[in-house]
N, C-alpha and C positions, 0 to 999 in steps of 0.2 A: 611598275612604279608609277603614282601618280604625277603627274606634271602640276605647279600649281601655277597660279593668276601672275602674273607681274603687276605691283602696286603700282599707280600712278600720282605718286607724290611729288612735288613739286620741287625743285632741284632746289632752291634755297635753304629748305627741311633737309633733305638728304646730306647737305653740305654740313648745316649747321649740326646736327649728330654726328658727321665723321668727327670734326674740331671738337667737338665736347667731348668723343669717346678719347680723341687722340692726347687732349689738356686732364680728361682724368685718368686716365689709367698712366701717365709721365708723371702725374703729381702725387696718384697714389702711389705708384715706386719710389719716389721720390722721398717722400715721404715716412712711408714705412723703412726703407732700408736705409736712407742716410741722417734721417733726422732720429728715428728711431721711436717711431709714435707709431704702433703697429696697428693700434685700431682706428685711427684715421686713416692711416694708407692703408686697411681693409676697405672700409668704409670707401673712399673715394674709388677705390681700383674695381669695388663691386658694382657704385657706380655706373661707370665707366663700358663697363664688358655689360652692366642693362639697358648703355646707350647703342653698346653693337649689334644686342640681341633686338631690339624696335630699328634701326637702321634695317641690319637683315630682314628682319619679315618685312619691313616696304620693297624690299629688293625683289626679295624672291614669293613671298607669303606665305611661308612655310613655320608653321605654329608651332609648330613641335619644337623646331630648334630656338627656336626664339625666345619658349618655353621653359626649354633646357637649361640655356644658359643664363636667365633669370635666375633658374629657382638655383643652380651653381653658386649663382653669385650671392643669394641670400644664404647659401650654407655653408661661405665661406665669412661671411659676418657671422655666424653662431658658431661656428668653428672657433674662429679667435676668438670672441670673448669667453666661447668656454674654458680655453685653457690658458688664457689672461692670469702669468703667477707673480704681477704684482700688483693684484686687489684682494689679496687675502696674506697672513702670517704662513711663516715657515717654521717647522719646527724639528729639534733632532728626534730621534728615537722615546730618548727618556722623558724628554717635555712634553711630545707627544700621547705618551701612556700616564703622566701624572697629570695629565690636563682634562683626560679621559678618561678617569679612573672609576667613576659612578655609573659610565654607560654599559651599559650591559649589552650588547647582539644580537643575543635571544630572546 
């Protein structure tokens, strides 16, 4: 296993990323589960967990996880808004099929 560097950032930076990670990832819960605005409290919680993943690599320098949890956090923004079921209609069965009645499959 390789060992890596310990970054030498300046304790003011280190601090001020832990308070950022700690104000969004509290606001994005926050948020998303009691106000009930889930793509904001996505948004801010992803954030939040890309301010622990630049925190961690000054810690340690270890790219890989710092990387990881980045690109986590960006596919938890494309997660929700993928499956965001109030930005489009709903429909039953029959509405369905007489709504689409001209499109063909094949």
């Amino acid at each position: 296993m390789r060992e890596f560097e310990k970054r030498h950032a300046p304790r003011w930076v280190k601090s001020s990323l832990s308070a950022g990670t700690v104000v969004l990832l509290a606001t994005g819960f926050f948020v998303g589960v009691v106000l009930r605005s889930m793509l904001l409290g996505v948004l801010l919680f992803a954030l939040g967990a890309i301010l622990f993943a630049v925190r961690g690599y000054l810690n340690t320098g270890d790219k890989v996880v710092a990387g990881a949890l980045i690109f986590v956090a960006l596919v938890a923004i494309g997660i929700e808004a993928l499956w965001n079921v109030d930005n489009g209609v709903t429909l039953c069965a029959r509405c369905h099929r007489s709504a689409h009645a001209g499109v063909s499959l094949n």
